[in-house]
C-alpha positions as CSV (number, residue, x, y, z in Angstrom):
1,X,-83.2,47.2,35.2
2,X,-83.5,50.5,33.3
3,X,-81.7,50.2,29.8
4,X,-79.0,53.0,30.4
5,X,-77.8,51.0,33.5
6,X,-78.0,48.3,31.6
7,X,-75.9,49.9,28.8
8,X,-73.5,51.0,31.3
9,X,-73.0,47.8,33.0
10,X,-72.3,46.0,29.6
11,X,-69.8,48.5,28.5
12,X,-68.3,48.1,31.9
13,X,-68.1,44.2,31.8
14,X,-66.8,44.2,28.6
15,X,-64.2,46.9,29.0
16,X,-63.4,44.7,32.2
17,X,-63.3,41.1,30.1
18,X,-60.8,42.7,27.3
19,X,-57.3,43.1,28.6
20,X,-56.2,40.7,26.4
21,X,-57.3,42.3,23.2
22,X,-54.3,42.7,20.5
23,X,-52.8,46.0,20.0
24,X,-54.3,46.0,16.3
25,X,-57.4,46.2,17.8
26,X,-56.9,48.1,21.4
27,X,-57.3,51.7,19.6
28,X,-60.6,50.9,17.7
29,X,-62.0,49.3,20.9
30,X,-61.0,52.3,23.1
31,X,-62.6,54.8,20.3
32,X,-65.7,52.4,19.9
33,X,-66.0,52.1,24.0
34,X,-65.5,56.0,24.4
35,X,-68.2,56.6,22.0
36,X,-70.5,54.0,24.1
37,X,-69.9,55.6,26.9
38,X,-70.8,58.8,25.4
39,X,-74.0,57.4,24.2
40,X,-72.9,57.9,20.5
41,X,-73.8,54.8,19.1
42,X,-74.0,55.8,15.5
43,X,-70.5,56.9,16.0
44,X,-69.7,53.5,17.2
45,X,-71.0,51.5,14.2
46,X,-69.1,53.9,12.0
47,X,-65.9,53.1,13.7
48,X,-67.0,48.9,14.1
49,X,-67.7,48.7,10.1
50,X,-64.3,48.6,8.9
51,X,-62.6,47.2,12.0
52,X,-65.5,44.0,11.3
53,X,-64.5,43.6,7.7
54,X,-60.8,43.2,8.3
55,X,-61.5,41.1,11.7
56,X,-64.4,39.2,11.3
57,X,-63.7,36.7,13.7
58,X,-63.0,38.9,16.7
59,X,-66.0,38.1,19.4
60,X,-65.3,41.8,21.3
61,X,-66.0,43.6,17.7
62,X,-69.5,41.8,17.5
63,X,-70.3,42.6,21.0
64,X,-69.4,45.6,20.7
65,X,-71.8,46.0,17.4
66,X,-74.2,44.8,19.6
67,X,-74.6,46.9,22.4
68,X,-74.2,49.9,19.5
69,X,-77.0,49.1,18.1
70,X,-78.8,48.1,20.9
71,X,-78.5,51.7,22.5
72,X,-79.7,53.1,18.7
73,X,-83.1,50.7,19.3
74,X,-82.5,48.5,17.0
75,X,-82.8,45.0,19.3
76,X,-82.7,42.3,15.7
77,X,-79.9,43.4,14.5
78,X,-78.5,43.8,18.2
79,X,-79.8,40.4,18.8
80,X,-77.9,38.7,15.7
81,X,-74.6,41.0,16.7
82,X,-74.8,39.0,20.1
83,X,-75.2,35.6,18.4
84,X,-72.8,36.0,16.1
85,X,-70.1,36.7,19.2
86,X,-71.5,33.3,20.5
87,X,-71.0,31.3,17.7
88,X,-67.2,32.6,17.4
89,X,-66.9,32.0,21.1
90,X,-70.0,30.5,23.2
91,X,-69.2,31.4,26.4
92,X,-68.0,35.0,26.4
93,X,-69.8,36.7,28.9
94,X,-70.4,40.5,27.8
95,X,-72.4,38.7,24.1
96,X,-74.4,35.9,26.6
97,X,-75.3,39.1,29.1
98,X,-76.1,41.0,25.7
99,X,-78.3,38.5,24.2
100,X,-79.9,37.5,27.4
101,X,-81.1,41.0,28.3
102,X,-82.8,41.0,24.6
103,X,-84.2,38.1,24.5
């Protein structure tokens, strides 16, 4: 599978898996996703960074890191984004789709 489906189909699984997010963290995760979507994934890490620091036990943020900088080439750091999602919740699908598709 090409990596822009792939992208797309991430984006679209994990916008799918977080209906429950809390309202503190709906607007970042609408503003992050939008700039996914758009393919501004430098955009998206600027607008993770301080959501991370003041939430950084919240499995969507990570995933979201992830696939951010997966779509800005950068597949270690993506990688470790992905595993860090795991540890806080080991069977959240969009971070085990994520870190399979690296690995």
């Amino acid at each position: 599978m090409c990596f822009a489906v792939w992208l797309r189909l991430l984006v679209a699984l994990f916008a799918a898996c977080s209906f429950g997010v809390a309202q503190t963290v709906a607007s970042p995760v609408g503003a992050v996703t939008s700039a996914l979507r758009a393919g501004q994934f430098a955009r998206a890490l600027e607008i993770l960074q301080p959501e991370l620091e003041k939430n950084p036990k919240n499995t969507q943020l990570w995933v979201l890191r992830g696939i951010a900088l997966s779509g800005n080439g950068d597949k270690r750091e993506a990688l470790s984004a992905f595993r860090q999602a795991l540890e806080i919740s080991p069977d959240y699908l969009p971070a085990l789709e994520g870190a399979a598709q690296i690995e």
